[in-house]
C-alpha positions as CSV (number, residue, x, y, z in Angstrom):
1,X,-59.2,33.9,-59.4
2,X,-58.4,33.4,-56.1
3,X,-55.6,31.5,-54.5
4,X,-57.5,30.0,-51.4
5,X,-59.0,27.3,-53.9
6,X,-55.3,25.5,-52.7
7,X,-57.7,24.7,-49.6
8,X,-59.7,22.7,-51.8
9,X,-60.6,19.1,-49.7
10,X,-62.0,15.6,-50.7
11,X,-63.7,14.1,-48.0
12,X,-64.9,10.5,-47.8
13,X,-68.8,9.6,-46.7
14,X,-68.7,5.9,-47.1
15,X,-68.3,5.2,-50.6
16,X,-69.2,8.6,-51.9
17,X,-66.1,11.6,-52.1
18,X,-67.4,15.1,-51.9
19,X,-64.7,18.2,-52.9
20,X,-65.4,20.4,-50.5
21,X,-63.9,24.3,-52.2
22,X,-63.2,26.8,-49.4
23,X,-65.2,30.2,-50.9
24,X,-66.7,33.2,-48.7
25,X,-70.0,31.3,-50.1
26,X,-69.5,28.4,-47.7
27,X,-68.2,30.6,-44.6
28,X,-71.2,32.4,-44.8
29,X,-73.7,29.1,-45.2
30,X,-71.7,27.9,-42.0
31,X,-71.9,30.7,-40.1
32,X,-75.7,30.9,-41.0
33,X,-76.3,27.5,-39.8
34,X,-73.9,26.9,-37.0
35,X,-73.1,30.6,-35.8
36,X,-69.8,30.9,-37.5
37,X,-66.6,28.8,-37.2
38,X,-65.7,28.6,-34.2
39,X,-69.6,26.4,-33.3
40,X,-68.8,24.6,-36.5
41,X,-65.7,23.4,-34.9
42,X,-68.0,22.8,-31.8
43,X,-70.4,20.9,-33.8
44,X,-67.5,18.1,-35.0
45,X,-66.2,17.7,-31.9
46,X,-70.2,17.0,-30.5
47,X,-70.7,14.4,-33.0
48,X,-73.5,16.5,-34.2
49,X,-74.7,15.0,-37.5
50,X,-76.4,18.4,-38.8
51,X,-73.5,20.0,-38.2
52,X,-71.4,17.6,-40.8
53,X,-74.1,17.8,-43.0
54,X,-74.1,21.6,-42.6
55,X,-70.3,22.3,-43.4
56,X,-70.2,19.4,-46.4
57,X,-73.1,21.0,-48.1
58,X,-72.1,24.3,-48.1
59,X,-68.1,23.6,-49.0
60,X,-69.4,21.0,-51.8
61,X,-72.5,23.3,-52.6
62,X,-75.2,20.5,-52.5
63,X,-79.1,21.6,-52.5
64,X,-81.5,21.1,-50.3
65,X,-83.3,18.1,-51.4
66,X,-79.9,16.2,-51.4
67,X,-79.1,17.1,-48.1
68,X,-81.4,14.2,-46.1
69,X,-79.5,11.4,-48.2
70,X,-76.5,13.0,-46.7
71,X,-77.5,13.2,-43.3
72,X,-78.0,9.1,-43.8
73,X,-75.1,8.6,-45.2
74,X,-72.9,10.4,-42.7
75,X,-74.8,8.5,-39.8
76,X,-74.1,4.9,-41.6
77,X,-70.5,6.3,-42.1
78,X,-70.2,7.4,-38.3
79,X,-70.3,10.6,-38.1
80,X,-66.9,11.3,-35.8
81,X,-65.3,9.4,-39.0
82,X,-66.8,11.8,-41.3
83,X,-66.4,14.9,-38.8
84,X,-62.3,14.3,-38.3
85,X,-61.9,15.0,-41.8
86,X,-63.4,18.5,-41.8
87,X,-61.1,19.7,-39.4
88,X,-58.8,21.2,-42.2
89,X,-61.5,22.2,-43.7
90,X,-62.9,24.4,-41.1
91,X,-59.0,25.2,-39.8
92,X,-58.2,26.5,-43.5
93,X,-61.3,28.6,-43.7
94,X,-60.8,30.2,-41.1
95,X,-57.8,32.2,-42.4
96,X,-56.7,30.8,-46.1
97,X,-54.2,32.9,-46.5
98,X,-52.0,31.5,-44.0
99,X,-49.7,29.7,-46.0
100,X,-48.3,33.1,-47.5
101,X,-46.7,34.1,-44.1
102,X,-44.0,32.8,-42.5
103,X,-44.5,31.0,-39.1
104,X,-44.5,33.3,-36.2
105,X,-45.8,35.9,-38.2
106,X,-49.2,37.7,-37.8
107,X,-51.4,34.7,-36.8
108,X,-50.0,32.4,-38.8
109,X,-50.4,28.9,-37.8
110,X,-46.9,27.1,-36.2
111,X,-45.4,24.8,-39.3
112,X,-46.3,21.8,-37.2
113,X,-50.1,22.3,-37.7
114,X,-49.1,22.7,-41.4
């Protein structure tokens, strides 16, 4: 089992909670979508409502057919609500392992971003 399920996050879309589980599966949904995780970082800071719906479904592993009730519910939300709390998300997939290095080391992230 891996350890990078300690990324796991809950994110809030009006009344509904998601758990969004940081895999390879949802890296690679993302970066099918968006173009990897550096536009899906791109996407949250546009506002873009696909692009929420695109990195929720594929952490919380939603189908297709749920994914237009989503996109609703993120607008009705506001989506730069919804969007600031996939930041870790995003941040932690894009290397999960950096809690197991000290800070300074390799490209670990500073302790104040921890």
């Amino acid at each position: 089992m891996s350890d990078t399920l300690r990324g796991t996050t809950v994110v809030k879309v009006g009344d509904r909670e998601l758990t969004l589980k940081p895999t390879l599966g949802a890296v690679r949904k993302i970066e099918a979508v968006l173009g990897g995780l550096v536009p899906a970082f791109q996407a949250l800071g546009k506002g873009s409502v696909d692009g929420v719906v695109c990195i929720i479904a594929a952490g919380a592993e939603l189908k297709a057919e749920q994914l237009d009730k989503l996109a609703e519910q993120v607008f009705q939300a506001g989506v730069q609500d919804v969007a600031f709390q996939l930041i870790p998300y995003v941040s932690f997939l894009l290397k999960p392992s950096y809690k197991d290095e000290e800070p300074g080391e390799g490209n670990a992230l500073p302790a104040a971003a921890l």
